[in-house]
Structures are given as structure tokens and as C-alpha cells.
N, C-alpha and C positions, 0 to 999 in steps of 0.2 A: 504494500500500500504506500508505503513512505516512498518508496524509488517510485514507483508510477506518479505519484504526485508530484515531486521535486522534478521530474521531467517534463513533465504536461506545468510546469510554471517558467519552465527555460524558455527559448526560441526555438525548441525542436516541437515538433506537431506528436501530441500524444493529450487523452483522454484520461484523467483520474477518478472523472465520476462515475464513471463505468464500475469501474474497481470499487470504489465504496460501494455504491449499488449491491453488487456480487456478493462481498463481502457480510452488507448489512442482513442480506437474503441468507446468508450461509448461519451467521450469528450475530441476531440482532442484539442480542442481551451485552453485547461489545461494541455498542454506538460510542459511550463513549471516547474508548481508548479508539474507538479507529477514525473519530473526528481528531481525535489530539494527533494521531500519527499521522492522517492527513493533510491538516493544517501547518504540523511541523516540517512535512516535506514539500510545501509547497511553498511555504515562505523560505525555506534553504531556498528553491528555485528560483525564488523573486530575488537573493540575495545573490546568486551567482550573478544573475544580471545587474544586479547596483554593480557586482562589480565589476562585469563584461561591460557598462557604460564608461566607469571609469576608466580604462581602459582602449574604450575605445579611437583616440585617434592615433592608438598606435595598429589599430589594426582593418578599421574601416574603408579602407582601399583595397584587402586582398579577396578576391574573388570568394573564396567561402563564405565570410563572411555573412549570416544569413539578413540582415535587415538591409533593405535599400534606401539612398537616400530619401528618398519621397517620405519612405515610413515613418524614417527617422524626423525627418523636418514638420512631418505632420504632428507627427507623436511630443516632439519640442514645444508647437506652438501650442498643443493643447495642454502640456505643463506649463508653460507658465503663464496660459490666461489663467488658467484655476489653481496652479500651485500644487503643492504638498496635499492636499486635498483630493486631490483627483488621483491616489494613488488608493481611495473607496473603489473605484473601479479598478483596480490590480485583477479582480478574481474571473472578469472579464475576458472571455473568448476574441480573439483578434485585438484589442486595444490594449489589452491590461498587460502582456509582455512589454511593449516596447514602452510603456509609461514606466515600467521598473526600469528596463534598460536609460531611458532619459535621467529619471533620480540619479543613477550614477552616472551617468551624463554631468549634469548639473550640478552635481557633488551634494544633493540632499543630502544631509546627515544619517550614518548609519542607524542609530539609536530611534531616530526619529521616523525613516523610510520600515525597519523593524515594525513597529510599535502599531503603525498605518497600516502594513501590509496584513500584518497576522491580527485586525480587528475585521479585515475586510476578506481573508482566504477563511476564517474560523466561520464567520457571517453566512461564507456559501456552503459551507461543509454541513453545519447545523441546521439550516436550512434544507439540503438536500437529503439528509438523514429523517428530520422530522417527517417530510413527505413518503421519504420512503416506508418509513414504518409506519406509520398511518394508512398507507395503500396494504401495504401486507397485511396489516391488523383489518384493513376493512376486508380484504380476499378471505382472510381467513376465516371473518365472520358471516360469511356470507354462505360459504361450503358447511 
């Protein structure tokens, strides 16, 4: 759960709600450790990218490199009309990687990029736990 997580919050293309999902269905009675171990490995993820931003203009020219500039310059202007704030939307499909990659861009503070990311990856985790076991408990009441 924690690697599936920590990778689907990088720049590489992977699903961790699935995996909880899965999980939640296998043993529900372990929502909470597998929100905790979700949420832990998905802000490691946000974290590799604060610090793949910082970082990056030593490496934004070489071909692998997976964000383009557009992305990046989009994903810039949308930090800093909203700021440190708009890292609520970290947990975000297509936007919320390259907003963490911009914090370390822009040198957001680590403690504080932290603090932001893992109120808003915990947010979706809980959230998609609660639904799920709500759906199971109503299938199951229903059989």
C-alpha cells in the first residue's frame, strides 16, 4: 500500500486508490492503519517532488525529464496566484503532482509544504475509505 501510494504521488502515472479499495475489501477492520500507511506514502511522494523541484534546473533540459514546460509554467502560475494554499489540491489527479513539484520549485518551506500536503492526501484517503465501507456495509446488508 505505502509503495503504491508514494508512486501514484510522484510524476510517474500509477493509481493508489485502487489499492486501498482492494485492501479495504480484503480487511476492512484495518481502515485505519491502511489510511495512515497510505497517507504516509503518498506525502513521501509529494516530498520526493518538493525535492525533484528543487532541483530542478539542474535537470529540466534533459529529455526524460517527465514535466514539460507548459506544465510547469502553468502549474507556477497557478502557485503563486493562490500560494501555499493550493497545495489543498496536492491529492488531485493531473494538477496536484506538479503543484508539489512547483513548492520545491519555489522553495516552499519543507515543514510547511509537509504539514499542507499530509492534511490534504489524509483528506482523500478518509474520505475514500469512509465511502468504501459504507458501500460494503450497505452490499452486505442488503444480501
Amino acid at each position: 500500500m505505502a509503495l503504491s501510494a508514494c508512486i501514484a504521488a510522484t510524476l510517474l502515472p500509477m493509481q493508489s486508490e485502487t489499492a486501498l479499495v482492494a485492501f479495504l475489501t480484503l480487511k476492512p477492520s484495518a481502515v485505519y492503519s491502511l489510511v495512515a500507511v497510505a497517507t504516509f506514502g503518498n506525502v513521501l511522494g509529494s516530498q520526493i517532488n518538493w525535492w525533484l523541484g528543487g532541483q530542478l534546473q539542474r535537470w529540466q533540459n534533459r529529455r526524460w525529464f517527465p514535466v514539460t514546460p507548459s506544465q510547469l509554467k502553468r502549474a507556477q502560475n497557478w502557485y503563486q496566484r493562490y500560494g501555499r494554499w493550493s497545495l489543498l489540491l496536492s491529492w488531485m489527479p493531473v494538477v496536484g503532482d506538479p503543484l508539489t513539484l512547483v513548492a520545491g520549485v519555489l522553495r516552499e518551506p519543507f515543514w510547511r509544504f509537509t504539514l499542507i500536503v499530509s492534511l490534504a492526501k489524509f483528506g482523500r484517503y478518509a474520505v475514500l475509505a469512509y465511502v468504501t465501507l459504507y458501500i460494503l456495509k450497505e452490499v452486505g446488508s442488503s444480501t
